[in-house]
C-alpha positions in Angstrom: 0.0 0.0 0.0 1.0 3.4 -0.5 2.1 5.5 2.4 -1.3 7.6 3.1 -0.7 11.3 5.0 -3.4 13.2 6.1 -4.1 16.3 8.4 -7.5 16.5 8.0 -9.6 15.7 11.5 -12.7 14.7 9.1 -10.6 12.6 6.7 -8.8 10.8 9.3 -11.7 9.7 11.1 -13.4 8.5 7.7 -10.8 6.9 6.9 -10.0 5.3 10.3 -14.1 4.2 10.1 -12.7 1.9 7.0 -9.8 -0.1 8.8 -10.0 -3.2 10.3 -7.5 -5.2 11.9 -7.7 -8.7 12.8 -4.7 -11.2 13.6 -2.6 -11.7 17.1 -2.5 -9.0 19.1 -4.5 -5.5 19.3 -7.1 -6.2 16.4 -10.4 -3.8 15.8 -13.4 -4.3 13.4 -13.1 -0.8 12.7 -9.8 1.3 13.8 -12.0 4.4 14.7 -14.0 2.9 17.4 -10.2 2.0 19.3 -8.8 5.1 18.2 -12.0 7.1 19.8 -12.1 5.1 23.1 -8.5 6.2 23.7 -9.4 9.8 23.5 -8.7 10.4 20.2 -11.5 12.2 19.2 -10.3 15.2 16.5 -6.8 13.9 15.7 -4.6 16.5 13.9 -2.2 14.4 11.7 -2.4 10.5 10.4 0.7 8.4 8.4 -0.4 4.9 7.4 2.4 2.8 5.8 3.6 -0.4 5.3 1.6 -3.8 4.6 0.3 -6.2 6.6 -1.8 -8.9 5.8 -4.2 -9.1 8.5 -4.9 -5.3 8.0 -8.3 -4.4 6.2 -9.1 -1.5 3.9 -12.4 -1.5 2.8 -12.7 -4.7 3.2 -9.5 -5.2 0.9 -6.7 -7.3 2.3 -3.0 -6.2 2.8 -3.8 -2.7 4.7 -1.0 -0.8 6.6 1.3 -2.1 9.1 1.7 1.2 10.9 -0.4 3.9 11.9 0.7 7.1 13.6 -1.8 9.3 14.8 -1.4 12.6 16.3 -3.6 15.0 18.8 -2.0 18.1 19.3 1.2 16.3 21.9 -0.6 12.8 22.2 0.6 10.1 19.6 -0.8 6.7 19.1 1.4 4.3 17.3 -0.2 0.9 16.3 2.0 -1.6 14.3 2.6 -5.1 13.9 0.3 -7.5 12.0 1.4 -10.7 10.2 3.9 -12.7 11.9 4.4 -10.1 14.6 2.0 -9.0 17.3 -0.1 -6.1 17.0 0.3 -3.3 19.3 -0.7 0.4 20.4 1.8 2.8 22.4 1.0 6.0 23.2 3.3 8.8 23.9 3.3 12.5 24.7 5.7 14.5 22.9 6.8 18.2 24.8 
């Protein structure tokens, strides 16, 4: 997959609403739902890249590996998929 950017709140939430991850490790049937119930709720900033198998995008196989999402100083990182578990980490930045 190409790497996707955006820094739209509105686009990365629709988009977000279109991922699913399943596989070992942190898996959603849709990416927004997690990314909301860690209090991510107008992100600033999105970068999806990478390809992992378990990873769905709209409903097509072979999504992104890794997302990094940013809200203002919080950043959620969620990789992994395929032979490697799936995580989340979330950081502040100062």
């Amino acid at each position: 997959m190409e790497t996707v950017n955006l820094a739209n709140p509105d686009d990365i939430l629709n988009f977000l609403a279109e991922v699913r991850l399943s596989g070992k490790g942190l898996t959603a049937d849709n990416l927004l739902d997690y990314v909301l119930d860690e209090g991510f709720t107008e992100p600033t900033y999105l970068t999806a890249k990478g390809e992992d198998p378990d990873a769905y995008y709209k409903e097509m196989p072979n999504a992104w590996a890794v997302y990094q999402i940013r809200e203002w100083k919080r950043v959620l990182i969620i990789s992994g998929g395929g032979d490697r578990e799936r995580r989340a980490q979330i950081t502040e930045t100062p």
